[in-house]
Predicted model as a PDB file, atoms N, CA, C, CB and O in Angstrom, pLDDT in the B-factor column:
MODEL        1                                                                  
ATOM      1  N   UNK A   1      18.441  -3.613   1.778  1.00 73.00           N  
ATOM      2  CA  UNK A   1      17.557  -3.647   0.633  1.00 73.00           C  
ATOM      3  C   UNK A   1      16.167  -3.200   1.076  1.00 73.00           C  
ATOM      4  CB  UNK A   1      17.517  -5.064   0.001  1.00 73.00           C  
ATOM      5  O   UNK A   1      15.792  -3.361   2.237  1.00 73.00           O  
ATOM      6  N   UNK A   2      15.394  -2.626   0.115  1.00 96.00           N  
ATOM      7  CA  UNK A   2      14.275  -1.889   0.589  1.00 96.00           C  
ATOM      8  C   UNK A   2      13.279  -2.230  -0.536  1.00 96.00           C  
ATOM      9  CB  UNK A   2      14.566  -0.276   0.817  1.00 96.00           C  
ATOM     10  O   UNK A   2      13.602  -3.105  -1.340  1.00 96.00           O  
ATOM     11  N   UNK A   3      11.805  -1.453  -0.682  1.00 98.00           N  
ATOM     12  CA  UNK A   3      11.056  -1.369  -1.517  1.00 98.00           C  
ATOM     13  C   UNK A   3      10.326  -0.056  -1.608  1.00 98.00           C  
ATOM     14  CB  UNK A   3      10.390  -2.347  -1.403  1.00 98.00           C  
ATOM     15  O   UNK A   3      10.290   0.830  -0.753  1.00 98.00           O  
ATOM     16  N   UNK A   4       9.732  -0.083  -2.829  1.00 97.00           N  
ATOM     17  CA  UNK A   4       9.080   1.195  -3.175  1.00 97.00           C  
ATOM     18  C   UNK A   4       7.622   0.843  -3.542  1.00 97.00           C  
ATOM     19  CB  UNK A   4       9.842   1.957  -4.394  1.00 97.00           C  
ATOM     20  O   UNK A   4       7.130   0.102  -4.393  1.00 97.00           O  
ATOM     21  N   UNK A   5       7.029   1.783  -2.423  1.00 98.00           N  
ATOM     22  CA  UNK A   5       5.492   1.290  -2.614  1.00 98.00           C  
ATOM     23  C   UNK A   5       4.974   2.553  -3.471  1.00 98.00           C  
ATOM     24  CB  UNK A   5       4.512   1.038  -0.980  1.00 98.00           C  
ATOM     25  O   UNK A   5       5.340   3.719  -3.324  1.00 98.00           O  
ATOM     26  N   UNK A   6       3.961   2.017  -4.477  1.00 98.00           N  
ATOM     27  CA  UNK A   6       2.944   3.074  -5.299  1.00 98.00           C  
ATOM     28  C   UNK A   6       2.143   2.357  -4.977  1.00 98.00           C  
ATOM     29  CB  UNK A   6       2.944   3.488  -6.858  1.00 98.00           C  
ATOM     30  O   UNK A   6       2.038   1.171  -4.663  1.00 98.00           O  
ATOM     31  N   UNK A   7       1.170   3.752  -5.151  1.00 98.00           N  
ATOM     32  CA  UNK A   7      -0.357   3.763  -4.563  1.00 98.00           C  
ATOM     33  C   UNK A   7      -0.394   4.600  -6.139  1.00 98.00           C  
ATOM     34  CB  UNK A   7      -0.907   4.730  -2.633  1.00 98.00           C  
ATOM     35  O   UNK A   7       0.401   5.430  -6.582  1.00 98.00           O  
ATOM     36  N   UNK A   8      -1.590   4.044  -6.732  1.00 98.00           N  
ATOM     37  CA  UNK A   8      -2.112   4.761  -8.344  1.00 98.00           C  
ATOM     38  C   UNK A   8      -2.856   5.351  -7.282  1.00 98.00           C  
ATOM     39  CB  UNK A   8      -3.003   3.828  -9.965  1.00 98.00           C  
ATOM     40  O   UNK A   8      -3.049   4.501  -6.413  1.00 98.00           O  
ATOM     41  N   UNK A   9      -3.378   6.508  -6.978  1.00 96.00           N  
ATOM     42  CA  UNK A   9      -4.615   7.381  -6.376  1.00 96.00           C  
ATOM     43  C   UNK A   9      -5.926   7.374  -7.605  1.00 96.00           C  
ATOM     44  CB  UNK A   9      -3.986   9.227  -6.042  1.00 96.00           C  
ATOM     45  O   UNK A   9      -7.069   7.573  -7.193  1.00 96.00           O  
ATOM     46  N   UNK A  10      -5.750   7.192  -8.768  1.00 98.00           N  
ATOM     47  CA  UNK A  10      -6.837   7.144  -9.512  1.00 98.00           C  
ATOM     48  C   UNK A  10      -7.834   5.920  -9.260  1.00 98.00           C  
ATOM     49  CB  UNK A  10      -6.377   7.187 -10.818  1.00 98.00           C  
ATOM     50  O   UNK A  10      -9.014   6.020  -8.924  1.00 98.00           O  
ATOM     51  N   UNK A  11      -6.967   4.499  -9.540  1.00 98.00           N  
ATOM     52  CA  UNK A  11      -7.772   3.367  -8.693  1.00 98.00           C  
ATOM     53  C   UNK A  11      -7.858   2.860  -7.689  1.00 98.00           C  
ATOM     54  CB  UNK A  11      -7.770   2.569  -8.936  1.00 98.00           C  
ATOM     55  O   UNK A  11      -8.319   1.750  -7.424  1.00 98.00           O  
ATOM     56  N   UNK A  12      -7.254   3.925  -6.780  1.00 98.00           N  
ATOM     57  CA  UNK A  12      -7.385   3.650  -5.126  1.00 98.00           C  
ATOM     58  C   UNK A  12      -8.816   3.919  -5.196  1.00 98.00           C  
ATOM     59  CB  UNK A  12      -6.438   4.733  -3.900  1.00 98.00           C  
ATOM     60  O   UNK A  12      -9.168   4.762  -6.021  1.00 98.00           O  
ATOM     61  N   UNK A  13     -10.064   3.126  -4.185  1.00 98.00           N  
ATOM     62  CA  UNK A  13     -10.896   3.201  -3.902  1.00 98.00           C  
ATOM     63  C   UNK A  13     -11.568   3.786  -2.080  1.00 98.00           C  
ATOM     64  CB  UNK A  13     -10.988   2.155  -4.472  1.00 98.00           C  
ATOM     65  O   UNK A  13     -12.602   4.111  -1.497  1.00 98.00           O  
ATOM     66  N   UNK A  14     -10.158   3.601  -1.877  1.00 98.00           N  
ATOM     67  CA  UNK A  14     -10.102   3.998  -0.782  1.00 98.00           C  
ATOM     68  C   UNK A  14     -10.995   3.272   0.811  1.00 98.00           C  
ATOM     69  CB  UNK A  14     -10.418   5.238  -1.203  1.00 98.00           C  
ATOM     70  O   UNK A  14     -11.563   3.735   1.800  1.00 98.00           O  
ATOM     71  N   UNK A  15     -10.675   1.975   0.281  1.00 98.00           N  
ATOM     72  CA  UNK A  15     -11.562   1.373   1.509  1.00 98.00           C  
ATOM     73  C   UNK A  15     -10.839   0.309   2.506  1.00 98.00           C  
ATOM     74  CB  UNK A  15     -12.869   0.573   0.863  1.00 98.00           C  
ATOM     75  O   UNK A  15     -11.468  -0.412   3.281  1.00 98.00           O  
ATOM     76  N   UNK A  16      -9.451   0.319   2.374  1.00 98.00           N  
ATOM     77  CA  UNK A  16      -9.035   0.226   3.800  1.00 98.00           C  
ATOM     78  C   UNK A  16      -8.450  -0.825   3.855  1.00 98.00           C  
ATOM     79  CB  UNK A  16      -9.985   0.269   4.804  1.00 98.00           C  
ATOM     80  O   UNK A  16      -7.730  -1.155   4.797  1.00 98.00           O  
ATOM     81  N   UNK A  17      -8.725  -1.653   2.633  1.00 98.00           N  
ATOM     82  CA  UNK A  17      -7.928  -3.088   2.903  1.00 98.00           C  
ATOM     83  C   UNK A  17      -6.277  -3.160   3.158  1.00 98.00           C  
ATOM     84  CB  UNK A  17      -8.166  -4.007   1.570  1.00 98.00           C  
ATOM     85  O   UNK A  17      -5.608  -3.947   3.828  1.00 98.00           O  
ATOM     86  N   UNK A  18      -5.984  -2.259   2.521  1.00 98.00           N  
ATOM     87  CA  UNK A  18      -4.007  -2.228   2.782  1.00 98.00           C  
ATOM     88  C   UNK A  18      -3.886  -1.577   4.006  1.00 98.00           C  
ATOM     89  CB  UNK A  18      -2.873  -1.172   1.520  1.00 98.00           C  
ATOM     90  O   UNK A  18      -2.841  -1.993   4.505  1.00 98.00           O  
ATOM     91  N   UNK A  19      -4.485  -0.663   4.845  1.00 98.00           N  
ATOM     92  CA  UNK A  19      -4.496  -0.687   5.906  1.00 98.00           C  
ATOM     93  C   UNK A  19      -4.219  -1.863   6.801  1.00 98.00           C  
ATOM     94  CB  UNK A  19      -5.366  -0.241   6.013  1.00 98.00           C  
ATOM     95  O   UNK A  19      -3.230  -2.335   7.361  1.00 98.00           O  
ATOM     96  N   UNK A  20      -5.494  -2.138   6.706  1.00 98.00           N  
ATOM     97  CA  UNK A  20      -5.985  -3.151   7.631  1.00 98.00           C  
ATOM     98  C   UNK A  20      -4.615  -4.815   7.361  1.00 98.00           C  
ATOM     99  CB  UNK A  20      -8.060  -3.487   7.019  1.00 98.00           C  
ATOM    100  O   UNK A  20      -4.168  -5.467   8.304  1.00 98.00           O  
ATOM    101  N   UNK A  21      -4.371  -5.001   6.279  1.00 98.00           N  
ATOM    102  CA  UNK A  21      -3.696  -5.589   6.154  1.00 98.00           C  
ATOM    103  C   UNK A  21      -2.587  -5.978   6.487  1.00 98.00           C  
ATOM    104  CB  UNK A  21      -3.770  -5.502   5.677  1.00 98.00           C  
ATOM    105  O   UNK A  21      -2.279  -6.957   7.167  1.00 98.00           O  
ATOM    106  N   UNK A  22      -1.591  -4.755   5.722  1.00 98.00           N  
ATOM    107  CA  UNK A  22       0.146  -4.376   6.293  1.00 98.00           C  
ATOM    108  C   UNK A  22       0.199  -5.089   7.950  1.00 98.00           C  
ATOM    109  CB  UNK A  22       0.502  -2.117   6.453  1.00 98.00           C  
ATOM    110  O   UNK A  22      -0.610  -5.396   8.825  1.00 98.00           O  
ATOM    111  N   UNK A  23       1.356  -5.113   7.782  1.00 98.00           N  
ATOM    112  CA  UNK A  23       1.662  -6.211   8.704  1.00 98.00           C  
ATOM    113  C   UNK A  23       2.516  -5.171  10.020  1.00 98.00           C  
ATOM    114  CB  UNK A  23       2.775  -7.621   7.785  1.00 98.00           C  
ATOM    115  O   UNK A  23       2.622  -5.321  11.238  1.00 98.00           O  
ATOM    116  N   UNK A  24       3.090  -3.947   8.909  1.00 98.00           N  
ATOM    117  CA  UNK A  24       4.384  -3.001   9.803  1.00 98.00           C  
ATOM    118  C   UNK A  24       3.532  -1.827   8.983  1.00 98.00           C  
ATOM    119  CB  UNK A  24       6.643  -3.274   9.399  1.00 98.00           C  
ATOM    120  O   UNK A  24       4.234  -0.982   8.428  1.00 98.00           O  
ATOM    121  N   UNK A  25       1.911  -1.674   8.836  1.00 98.00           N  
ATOM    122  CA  UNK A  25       1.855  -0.027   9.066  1.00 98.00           C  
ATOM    123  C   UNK A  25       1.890   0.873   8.033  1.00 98.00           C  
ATOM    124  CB  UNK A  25       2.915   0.451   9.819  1.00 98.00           C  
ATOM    125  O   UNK A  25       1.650   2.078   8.112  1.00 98.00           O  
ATOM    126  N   UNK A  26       2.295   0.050   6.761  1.00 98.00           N  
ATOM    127  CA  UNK A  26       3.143   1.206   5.864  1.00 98.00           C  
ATOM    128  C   UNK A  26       2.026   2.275   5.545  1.00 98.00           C  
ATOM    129  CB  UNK A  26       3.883   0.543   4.247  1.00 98.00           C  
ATOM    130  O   UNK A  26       2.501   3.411   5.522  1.00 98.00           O  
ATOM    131  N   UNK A  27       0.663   2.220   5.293  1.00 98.00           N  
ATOM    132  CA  UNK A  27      -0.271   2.589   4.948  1.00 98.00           C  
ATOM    133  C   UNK A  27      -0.901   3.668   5.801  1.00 98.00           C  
ATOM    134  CB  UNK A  27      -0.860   1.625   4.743  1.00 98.00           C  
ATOM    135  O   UNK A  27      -0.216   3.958   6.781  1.00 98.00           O  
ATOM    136  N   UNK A  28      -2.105   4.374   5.665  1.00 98.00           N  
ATOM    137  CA  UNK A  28      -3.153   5.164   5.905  1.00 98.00           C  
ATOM    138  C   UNK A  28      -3.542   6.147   5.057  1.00 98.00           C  
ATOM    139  CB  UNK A  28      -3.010   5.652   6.920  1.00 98.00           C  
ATOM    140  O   UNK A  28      -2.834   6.852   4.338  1.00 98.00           O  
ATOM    141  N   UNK A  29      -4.719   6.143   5.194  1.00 98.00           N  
ATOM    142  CA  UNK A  29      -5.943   6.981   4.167  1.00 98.00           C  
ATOM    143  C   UNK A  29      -5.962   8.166   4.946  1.00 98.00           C  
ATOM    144  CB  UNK A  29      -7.719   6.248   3.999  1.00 98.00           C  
ATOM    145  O   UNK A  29      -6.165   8.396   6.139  1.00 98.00           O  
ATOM    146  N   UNK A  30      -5.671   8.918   3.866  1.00 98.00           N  
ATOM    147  CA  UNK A  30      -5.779  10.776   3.905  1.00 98.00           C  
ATOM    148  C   UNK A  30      -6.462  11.059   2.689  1.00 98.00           C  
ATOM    149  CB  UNK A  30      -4.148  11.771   3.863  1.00 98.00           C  
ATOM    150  O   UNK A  30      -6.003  10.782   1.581  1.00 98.00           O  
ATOM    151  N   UNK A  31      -7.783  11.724   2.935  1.00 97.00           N  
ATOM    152  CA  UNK A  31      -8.117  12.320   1.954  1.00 97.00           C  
ATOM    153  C   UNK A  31      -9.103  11.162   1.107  1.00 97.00           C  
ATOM    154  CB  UNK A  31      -6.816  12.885   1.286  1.00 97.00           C  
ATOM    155  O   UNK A  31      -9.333  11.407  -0.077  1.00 97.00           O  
ATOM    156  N   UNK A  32      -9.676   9.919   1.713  1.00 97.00           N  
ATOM    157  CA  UNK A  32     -10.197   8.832   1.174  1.00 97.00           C  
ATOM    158  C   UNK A  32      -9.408   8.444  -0.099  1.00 97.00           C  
ATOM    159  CB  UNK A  32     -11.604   9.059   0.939  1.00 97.00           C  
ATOM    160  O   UNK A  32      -9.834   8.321  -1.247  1.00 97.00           O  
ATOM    161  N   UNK A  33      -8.141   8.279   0.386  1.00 98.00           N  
ATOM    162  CA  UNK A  33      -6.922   7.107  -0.443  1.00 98.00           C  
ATOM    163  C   UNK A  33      -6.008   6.833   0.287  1.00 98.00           C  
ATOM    164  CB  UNK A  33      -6.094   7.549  -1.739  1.00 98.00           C  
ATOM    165  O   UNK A  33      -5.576   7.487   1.236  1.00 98.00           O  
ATOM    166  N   UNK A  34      -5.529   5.463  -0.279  1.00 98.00           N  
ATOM    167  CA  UNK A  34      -4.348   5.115   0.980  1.00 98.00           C  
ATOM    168  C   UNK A  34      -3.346   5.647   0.395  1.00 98.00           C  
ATOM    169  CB  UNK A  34      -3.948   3.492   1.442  1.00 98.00           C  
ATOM    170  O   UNK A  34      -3.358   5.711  -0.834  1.00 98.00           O  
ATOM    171  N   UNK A  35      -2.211   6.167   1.160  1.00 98.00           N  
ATOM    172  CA  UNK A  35      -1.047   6.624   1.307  1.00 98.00           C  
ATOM    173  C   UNK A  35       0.155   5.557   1.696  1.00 98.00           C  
ATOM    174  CB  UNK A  35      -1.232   7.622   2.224  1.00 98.00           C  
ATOM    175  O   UNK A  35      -0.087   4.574   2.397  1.00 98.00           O  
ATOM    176  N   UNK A  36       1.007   5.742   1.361  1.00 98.00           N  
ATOM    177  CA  UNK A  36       2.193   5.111   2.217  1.00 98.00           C  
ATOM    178  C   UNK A  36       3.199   5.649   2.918  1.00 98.00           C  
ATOM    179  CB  UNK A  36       2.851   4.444   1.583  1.00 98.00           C  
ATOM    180  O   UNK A  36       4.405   5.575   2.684  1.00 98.00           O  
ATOM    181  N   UNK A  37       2.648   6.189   3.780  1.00 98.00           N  
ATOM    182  CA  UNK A  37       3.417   6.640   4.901  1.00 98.00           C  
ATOM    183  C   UNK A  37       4.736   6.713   5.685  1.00 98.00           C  
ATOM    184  CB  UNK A  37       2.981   6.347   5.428  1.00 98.00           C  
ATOM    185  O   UNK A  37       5.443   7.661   6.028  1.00 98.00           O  
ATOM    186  N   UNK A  38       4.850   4.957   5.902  1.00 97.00           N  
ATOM    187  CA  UNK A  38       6.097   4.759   6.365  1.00 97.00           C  
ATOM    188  C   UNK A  38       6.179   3.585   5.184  1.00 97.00           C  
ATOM    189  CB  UNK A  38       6.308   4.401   8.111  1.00 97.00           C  
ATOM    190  O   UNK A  38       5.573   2.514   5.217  1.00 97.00           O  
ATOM    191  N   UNK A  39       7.126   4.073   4.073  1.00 97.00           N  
ATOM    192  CA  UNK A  39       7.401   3.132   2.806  1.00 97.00           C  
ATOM    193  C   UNK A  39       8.516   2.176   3.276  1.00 97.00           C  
ATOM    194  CB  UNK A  39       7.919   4.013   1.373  1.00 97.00           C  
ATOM    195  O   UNK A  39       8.588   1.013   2.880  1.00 97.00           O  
ATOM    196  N   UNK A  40       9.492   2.809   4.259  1.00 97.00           N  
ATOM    197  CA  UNK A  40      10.637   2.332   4.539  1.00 97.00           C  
ATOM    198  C   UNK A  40      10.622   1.128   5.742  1.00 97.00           C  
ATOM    199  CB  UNK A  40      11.432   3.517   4.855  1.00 97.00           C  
ATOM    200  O   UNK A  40      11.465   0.500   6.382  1.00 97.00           O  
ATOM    201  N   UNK A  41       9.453   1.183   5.670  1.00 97.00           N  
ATOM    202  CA  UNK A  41       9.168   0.147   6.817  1.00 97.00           C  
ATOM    203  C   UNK A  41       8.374  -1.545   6.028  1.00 97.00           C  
ATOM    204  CB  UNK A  41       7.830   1.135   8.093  1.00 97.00           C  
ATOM    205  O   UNK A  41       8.175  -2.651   6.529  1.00 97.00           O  
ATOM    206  N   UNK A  42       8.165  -1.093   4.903  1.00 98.00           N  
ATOM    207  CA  UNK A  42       7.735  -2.420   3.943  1.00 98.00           C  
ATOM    208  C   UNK A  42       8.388  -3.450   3.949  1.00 98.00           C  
ATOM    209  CB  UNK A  42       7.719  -2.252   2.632  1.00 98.00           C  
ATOM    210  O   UNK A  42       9.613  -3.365   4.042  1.00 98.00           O  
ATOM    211  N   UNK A  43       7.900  -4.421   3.874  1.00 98.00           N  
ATOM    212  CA  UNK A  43       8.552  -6.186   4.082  1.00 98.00           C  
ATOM    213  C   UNK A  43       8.436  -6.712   2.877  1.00 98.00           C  
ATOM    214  CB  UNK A  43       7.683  -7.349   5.171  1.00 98.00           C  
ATOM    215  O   UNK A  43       8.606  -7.930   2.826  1.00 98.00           O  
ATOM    216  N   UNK A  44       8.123  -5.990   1.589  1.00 98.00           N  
ATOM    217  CA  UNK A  44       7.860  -6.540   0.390  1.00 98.00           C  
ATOM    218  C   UNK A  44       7.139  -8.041   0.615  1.00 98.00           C  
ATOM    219  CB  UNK A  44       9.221  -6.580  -0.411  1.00 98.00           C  
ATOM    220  O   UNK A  44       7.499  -8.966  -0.112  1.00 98.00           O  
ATOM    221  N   UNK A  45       6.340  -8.209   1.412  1.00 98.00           N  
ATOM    222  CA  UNK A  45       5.251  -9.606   1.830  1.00 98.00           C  
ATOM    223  C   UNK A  45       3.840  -9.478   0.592  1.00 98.00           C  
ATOM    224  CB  UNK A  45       4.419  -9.339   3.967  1.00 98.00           C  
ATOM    225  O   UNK A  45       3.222 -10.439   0.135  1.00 98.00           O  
ATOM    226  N   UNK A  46       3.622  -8.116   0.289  1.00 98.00           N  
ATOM    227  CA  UNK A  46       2.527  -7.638  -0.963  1.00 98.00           C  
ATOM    228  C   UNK A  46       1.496  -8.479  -0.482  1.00 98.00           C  
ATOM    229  CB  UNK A  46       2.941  -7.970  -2.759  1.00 98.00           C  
ATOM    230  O   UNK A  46       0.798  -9.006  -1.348  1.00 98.00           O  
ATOM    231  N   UNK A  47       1.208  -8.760   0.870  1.00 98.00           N  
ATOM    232  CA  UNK A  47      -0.189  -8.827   1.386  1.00 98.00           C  
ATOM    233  C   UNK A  47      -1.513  -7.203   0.868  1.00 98.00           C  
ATOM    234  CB  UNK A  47       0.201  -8.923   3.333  1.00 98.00           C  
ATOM    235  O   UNK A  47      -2.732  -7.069   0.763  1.00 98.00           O  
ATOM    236  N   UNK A  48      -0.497  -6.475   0.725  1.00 98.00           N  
ATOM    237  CA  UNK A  48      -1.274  -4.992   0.192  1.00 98.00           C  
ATOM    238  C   UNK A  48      -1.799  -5.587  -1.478  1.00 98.00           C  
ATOM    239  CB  UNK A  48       0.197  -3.235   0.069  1.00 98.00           C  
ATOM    240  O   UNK A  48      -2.942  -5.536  -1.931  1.00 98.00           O  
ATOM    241  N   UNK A  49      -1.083  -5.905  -1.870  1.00 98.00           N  
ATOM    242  CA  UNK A  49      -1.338  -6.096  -3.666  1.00 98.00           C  
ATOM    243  C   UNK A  49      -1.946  -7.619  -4.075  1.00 98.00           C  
ATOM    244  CB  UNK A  49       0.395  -5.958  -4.623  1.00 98.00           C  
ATOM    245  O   UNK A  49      -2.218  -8.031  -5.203  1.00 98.00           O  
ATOM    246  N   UNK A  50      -2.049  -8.200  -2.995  1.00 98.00           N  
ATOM    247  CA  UNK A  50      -3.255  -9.344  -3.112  1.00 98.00           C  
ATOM    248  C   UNK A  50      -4.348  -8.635  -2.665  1.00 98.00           C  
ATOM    249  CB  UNK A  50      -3.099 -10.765  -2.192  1.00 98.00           C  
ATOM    250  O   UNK A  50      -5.194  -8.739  -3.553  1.00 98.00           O  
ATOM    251  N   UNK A  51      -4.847  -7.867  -1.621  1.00 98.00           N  
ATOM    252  CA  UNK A  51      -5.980  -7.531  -1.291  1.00 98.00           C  
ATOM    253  C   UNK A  51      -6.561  -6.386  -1.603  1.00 98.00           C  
ATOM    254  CB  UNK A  51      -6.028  -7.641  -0.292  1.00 98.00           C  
ATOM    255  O   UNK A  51      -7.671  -5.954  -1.290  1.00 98.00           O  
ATOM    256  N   UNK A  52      -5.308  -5.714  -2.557  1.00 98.00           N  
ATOM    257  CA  UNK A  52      -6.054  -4.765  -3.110  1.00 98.00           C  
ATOM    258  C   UNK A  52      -7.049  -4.832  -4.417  1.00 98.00           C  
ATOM    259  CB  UNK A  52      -5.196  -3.943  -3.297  1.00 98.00           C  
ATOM    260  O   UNK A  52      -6.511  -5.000  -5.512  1.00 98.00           O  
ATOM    261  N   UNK A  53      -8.433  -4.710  -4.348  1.00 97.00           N  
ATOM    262  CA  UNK A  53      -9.302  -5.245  -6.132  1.00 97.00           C  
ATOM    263  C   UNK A  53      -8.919  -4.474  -7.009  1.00 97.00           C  
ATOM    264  CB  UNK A  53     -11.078  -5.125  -6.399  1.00 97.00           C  
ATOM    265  O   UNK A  53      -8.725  -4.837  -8.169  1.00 97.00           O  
ATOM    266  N   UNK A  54      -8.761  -3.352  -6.611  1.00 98.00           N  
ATOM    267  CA  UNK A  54      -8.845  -2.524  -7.741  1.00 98.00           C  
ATOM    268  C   UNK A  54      -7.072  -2.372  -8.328  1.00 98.00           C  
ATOM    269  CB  UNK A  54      -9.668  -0.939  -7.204  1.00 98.00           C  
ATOM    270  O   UNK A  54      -6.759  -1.432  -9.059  1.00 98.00           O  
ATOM    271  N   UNK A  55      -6.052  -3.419  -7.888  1.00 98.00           N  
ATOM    272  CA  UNK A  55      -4.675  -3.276  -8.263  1.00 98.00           C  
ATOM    273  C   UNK A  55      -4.401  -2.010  -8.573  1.00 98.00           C  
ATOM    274  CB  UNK A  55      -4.292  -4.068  -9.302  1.00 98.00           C  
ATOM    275  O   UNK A  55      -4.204  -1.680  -9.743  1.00 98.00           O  
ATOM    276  N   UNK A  56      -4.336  -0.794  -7.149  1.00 98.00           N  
ATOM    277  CA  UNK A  56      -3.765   0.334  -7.166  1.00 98.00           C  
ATOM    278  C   UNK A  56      -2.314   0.129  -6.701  1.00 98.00           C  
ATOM    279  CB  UNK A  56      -4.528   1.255  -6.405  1.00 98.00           C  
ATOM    280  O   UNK A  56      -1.459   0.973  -6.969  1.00 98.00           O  
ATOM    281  N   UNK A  57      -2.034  -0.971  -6.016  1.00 98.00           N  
ATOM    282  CA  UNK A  57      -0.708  -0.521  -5.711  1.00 98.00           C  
ATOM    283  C   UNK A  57       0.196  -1.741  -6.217  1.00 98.00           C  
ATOM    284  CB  UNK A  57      -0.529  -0.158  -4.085  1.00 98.00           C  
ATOM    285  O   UNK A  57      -0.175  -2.849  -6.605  1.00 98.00           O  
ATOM    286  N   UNK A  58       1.470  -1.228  -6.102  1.00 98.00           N  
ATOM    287  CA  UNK A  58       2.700  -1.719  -6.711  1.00 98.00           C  
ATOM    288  C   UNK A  58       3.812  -1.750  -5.795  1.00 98.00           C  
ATOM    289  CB  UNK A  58       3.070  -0.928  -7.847  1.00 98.00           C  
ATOM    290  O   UNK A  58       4.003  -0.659  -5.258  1.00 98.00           O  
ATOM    291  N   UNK A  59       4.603  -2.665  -5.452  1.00 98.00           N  
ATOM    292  CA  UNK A  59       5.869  -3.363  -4.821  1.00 98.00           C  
ATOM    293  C   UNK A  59       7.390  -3.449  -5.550  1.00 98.00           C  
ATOM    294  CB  UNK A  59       5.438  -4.809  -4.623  1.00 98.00           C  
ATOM    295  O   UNK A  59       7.735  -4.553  -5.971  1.00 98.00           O  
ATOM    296  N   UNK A  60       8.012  -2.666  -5.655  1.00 97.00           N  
ATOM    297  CA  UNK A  60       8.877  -2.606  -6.461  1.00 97.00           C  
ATOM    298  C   UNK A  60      10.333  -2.792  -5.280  1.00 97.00           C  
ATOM    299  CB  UNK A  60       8.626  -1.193  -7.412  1.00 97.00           C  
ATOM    300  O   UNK A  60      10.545  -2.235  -4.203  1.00 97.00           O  
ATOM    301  N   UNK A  61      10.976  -3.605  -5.892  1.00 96.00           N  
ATOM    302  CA  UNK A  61      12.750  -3.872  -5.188  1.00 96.00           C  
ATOM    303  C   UNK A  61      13.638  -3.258  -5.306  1.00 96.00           C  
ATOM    304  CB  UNK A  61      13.512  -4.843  -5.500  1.00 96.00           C  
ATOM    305  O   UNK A  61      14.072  -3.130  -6.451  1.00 96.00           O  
ATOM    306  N   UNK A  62      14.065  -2.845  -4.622  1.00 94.00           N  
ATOM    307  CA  UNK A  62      15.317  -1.257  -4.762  1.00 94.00           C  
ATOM    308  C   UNK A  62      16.293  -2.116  -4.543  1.00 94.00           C  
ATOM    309  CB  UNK A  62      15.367   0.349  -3.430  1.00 94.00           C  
ATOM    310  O   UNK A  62      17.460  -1.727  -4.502  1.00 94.00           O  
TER     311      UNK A  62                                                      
ENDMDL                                                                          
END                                                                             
């Protein structure tokens, strides 16, 4: 079982907290927005979607 991370790029603000957060990485900013990089590596823990303010991203259960 896996998850599917979105990143809205419109209310990404781009300052690093899901970075800094993720626990396994999934993240990094290209282009001043975070990306999800390695999606397949998510723990669905949504430490990203508590610390994100501007609720750009989303945790979805495959």
């Amino acid at each position: 079982m896996g998850y599917s991370v979105l990143v809205d790029v419109d209310k990404c603000s781009g300052d690093g907290e899901c970075v800094d957060v993720c626990p396994v990485e999934v993240y990094e900013l290209q282009g001043g927005k975070a990306v999800a990089v390695n999606e397949e590596e998510c723990l669905g823990c949504e430490s990203c979607v508590e610390v994100c303010e501007q609720g750009a991203i989303t945790i979805e259960e495959n």
